[in-house]
C-alpha positions as CSV (number, residue, x, y, z in Angstrom):
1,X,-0.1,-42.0,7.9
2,X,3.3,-40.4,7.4
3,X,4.0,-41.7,3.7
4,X,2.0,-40.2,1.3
5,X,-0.1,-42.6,-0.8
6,X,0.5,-39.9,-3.9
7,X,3.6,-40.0,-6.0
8,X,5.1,-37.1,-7.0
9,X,6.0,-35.3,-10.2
10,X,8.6,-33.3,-8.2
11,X,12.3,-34.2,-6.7
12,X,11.9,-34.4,-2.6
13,X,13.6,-31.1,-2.4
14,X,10.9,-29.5,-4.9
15,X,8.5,-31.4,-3.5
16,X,9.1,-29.8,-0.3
17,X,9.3,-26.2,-1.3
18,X,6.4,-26.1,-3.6
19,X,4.5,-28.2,-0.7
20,X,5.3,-25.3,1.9
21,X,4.2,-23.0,-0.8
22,X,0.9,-24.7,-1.2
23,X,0.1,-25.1,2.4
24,X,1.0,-20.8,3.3
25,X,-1.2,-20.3,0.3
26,X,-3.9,-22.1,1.3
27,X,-3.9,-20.8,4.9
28,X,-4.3,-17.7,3.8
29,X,-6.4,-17.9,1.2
30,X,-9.0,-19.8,4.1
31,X,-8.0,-16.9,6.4
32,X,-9.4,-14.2,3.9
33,X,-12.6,-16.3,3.1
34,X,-13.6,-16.2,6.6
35,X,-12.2,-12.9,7.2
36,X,-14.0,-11.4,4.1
37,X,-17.9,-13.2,5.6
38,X,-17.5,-11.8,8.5
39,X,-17.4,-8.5,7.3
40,X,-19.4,-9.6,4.8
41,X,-21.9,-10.0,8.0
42,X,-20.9,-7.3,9.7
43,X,-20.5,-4.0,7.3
44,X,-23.5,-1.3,7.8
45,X,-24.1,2.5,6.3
46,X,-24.1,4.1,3.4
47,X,-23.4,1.9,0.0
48,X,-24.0,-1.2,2.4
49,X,-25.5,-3.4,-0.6
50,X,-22.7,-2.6,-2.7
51,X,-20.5,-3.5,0.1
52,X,-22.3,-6.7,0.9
53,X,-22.2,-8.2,-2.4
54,X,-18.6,-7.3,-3.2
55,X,-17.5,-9.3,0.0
56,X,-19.6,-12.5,-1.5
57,X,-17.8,-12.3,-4.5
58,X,-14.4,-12.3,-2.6
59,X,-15.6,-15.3,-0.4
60,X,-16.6,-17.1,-3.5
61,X,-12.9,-16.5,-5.2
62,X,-11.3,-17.2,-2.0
63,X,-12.9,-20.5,-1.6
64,X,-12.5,-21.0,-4.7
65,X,-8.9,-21.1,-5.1
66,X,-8.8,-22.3,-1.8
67,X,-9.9,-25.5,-3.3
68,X,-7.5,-25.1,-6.3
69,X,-5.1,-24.9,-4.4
70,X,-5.5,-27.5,-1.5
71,X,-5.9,-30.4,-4.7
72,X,-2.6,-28.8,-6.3
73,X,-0.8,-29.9,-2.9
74,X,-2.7,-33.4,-3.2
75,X,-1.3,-33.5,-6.7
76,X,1.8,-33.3,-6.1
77,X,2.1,-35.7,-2.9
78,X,1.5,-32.9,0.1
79,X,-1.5,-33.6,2.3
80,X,-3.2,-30.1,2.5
81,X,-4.3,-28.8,6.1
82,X,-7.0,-26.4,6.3
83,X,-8.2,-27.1,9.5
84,X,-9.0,-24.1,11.9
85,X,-6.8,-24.4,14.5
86,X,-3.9,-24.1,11.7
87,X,-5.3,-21.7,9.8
88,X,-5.0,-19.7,13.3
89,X,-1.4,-20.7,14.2
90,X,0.0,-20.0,11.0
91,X,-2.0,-17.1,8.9
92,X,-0.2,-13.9,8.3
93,X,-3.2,-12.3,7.7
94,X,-4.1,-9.2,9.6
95,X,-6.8,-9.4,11.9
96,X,-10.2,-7.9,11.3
97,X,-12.3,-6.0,14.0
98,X,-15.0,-7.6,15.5
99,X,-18.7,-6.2,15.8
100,X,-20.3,-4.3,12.8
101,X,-18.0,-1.9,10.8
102,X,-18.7,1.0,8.5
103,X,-18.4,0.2,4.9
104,X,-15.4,3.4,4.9
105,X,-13.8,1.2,7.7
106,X,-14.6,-2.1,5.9
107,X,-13.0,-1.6,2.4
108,X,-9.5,0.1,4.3
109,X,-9.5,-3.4,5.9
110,X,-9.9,-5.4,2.8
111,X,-7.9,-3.0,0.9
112,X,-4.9,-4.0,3.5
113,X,-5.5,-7.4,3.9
114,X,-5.7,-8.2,0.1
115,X,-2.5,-5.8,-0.1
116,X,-0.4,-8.0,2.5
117,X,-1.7,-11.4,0.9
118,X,-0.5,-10.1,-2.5
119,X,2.8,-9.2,-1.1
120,X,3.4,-12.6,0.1
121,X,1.6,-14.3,-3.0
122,X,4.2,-13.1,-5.6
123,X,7.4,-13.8,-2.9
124,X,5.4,-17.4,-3.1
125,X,5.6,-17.1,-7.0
126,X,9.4,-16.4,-7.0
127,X,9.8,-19.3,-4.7
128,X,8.5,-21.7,-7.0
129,X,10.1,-20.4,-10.3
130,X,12.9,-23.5,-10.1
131,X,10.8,-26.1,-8.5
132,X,7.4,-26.0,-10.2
133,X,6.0,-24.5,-12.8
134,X,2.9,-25.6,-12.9
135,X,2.2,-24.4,-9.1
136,X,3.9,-21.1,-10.1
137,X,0.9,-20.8,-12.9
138,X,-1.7,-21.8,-10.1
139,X,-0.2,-19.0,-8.0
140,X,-0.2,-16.5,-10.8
141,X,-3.8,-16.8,-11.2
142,X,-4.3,-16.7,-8.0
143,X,-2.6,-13.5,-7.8
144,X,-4.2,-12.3,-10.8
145,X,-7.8,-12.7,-8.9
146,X,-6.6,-10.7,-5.9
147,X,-5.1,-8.2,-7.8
148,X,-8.4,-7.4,-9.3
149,X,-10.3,-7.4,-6.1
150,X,-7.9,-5.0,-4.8
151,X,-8.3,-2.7,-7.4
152,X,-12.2,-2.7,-7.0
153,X,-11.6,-2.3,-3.6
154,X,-9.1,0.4,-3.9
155,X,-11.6,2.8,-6.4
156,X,-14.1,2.5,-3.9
157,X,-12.0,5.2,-2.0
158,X,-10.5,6.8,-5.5
């Protein structure tokens, strides 16, 4: 099915920006819920409970805007894709290491991957300034979330 079966709120054009929007958000935001389980299974040494438990609480706001997200798209007449093999062709996110990782190693990784999906969260924001607001609030709190998970992440080290 090519047409969607939603109508939209938004112009074509505005449709189409906000859609592309949605769809890099939501890749991303996938991205850093798996990312953030694997280390979440993976971190060992010293403050490993701590370390453990923060990354469930990442995964849950991850997935949780994830969601948010995906039914915006649907809201506005985009079909979301969160399938795997996209998520892999298309997230910017930076890769994380495989096996088990220190929790010193673990929280430089979050800290840099939250940093570099914040970076392109608020370009995301300024995109949708003219062609939808109410995605451009979605994205704010989004951004808003992160933000704070980078800063817990960040005083870890402080």
């Amino acid at each position: 099915m090519t047409k969607s079966p939603i109508t939209s709120p938004l112009g074509d054009a505005d449709r189409e920006t906000t859609g592309a929007v949605l769809q890099a958000t939501l890749v991303d935001l996938v991205d850093l819920s798996l990312i953030a389980k694997q280390a979440h299974w993976n971190v060992v040494g010293q403050n490993f409970r701590s370390a453990h438990l923060q990354l469930d609480e990442l995964v849950a706001a991850a997935r949780q805007y994830t969601d948010d997200v995906a039914e915006r798209a649907n809201a506005i007449g985009i079909s979301p894709n969160g399938k795997a093999k996209t998520v892999v062709a298309s997230s910017g996110v930076p890769e994380y290491p495989d096996n088990w990782q220190t929790v010193e190693s673990t929280v430089a990784a979050i800290v840099d991957i939250l940093g570099q999906i914040i970076q392109r969260l608020r370009k995301r924001i300024d995109e949708t300034d003219k062609s939808d607001l109410v995605t451009q609030d979605l994205l704010i709190e989004v951004a808003a979330e992160l933000e704070k998970q980078h800063w817990m992440w960040q005083a870890q080290t402080a």
